[in-house]
MILUMSE-41944 format. One line per field, with one value per residue: residue number from 1; residue in one letter; chain; x negated, y, z of N, C-alpha, C, CB in turn. Coordinates in pm, whole numbers. Atoms other than C-alpha are relative to their C-alpha. Glycine has a CB too. Example, Ala and Ser with C-alpha at 12.3 -4.5 7.8 and 13.67 -1.06 7.14 Angstrom:
gumi: (1_2) $
gupa: (a_s) $
dokol: (A_A) $
n.X: (-89_82) $
n.Y: (-119_-119) $
n.Z: (0_-6) $
ca.X: (-1230_-1367) $
ca.Y: (-450_-106) $
ca.Z: (780_714) $
c.X: (-90_77) $
c.Y: (120_109) $
c.Z: (0_73) $
cb.X: (99_-41) $
cb.Y: (3_46) $
cb.Z: (125_-142) $
***
This chain:
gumi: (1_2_3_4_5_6_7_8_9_10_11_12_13_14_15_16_17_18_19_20_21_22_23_24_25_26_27_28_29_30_31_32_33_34_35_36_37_38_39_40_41_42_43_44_45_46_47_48_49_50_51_52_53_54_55) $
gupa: (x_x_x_x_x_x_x_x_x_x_x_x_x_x_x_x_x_x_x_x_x_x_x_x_x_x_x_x_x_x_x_x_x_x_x_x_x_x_x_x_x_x_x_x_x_x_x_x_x_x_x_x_x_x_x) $
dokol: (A_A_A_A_A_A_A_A_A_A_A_A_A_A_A_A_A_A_A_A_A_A_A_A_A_A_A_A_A_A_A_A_A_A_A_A_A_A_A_A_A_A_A_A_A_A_A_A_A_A_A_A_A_A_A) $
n.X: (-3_81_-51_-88_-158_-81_-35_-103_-106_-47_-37_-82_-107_-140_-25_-24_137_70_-32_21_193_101_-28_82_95_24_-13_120_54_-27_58_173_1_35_-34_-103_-19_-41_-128_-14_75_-77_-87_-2_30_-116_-102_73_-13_-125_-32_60_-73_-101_25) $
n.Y: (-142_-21_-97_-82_36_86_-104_-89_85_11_-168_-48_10_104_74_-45_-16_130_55_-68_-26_179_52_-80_38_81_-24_-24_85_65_-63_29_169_123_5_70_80_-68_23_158_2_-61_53_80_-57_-78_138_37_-81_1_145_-37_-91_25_93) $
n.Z: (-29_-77_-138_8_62_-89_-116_71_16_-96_-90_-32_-125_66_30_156_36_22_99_106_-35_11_137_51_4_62_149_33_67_178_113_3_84_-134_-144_38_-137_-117_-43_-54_-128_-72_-40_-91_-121_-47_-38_-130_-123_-72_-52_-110_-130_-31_-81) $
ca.X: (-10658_-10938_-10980_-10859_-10574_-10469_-10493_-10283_-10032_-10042_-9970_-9687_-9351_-9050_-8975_-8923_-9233_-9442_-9264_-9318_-9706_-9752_-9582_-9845_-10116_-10014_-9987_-10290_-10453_-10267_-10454_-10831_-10751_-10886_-10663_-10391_-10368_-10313_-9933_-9948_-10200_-9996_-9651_-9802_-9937_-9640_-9430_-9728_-9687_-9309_-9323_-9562_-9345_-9015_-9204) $
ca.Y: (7689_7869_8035_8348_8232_7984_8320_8520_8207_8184_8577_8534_8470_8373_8112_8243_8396_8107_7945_8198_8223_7791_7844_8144_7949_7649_7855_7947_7669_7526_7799_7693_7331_7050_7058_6822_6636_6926_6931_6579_6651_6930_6807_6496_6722_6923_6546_6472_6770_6750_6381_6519_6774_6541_6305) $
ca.Z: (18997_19115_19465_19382_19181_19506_19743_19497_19458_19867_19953_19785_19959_19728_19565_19214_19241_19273_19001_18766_18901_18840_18464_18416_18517_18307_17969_18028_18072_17796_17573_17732_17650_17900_18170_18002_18349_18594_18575_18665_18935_19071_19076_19263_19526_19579_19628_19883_20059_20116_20189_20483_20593_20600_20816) $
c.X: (-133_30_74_94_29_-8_136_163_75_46_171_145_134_-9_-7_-122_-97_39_-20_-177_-41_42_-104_-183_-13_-21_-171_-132_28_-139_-152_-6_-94_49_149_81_34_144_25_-46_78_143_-12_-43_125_80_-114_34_142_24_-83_93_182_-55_-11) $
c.Y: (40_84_119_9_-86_118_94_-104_14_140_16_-105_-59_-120_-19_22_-92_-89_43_4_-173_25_95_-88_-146_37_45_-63_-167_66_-42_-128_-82_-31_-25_-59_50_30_-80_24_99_-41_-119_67_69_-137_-52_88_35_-160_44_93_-86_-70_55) $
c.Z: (61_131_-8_-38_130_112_-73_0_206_74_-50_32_-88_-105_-132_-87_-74_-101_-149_-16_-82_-198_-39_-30_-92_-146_-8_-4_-135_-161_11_-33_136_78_-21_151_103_-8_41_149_137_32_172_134_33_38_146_96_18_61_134_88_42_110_155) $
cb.X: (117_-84_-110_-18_15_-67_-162_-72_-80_-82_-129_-3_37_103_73_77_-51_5_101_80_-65_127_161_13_-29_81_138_-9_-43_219_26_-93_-125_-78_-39_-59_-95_-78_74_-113_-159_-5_28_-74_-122_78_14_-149_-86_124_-63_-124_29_84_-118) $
cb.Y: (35_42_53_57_-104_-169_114_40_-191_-77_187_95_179_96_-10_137_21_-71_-15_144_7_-233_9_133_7_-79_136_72_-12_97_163_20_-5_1_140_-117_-56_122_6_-129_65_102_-55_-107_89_113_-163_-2_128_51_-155_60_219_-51_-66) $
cb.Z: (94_-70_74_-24_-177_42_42_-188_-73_55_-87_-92_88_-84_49_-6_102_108_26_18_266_129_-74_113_124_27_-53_47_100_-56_1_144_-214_76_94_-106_44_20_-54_-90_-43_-46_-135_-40_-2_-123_-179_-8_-5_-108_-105_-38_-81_-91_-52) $
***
């Protein structure tokens, strides 16, 4: 994501949202092509950062 796409993702507040925001940003870099690996990369960060907050 770039900066302004990770301020726009962090302003907002539900849940749904943000879910609808990560599938926007994956179709779209589905369509620019290279960035096969960032669902991977993201998932694993989202599992890092709840394994941080259970601890």
């Amino acid at each position: 994501m770039t900066q302004a796409q990770k301020r726009l993702f962090n302003g907002l507040k539900q849940s749904v949202q943000r879910v609808e925001f990560v599938e926007v940003i994956r179709q779209q870099q589905l369509r620019m092509g290279r960035y096969d690996h960032w669902p991977a990369a993201y998932e694993a960060k989202c599992r890092r950062a709840a394994e941080r907050g259970r601890s």
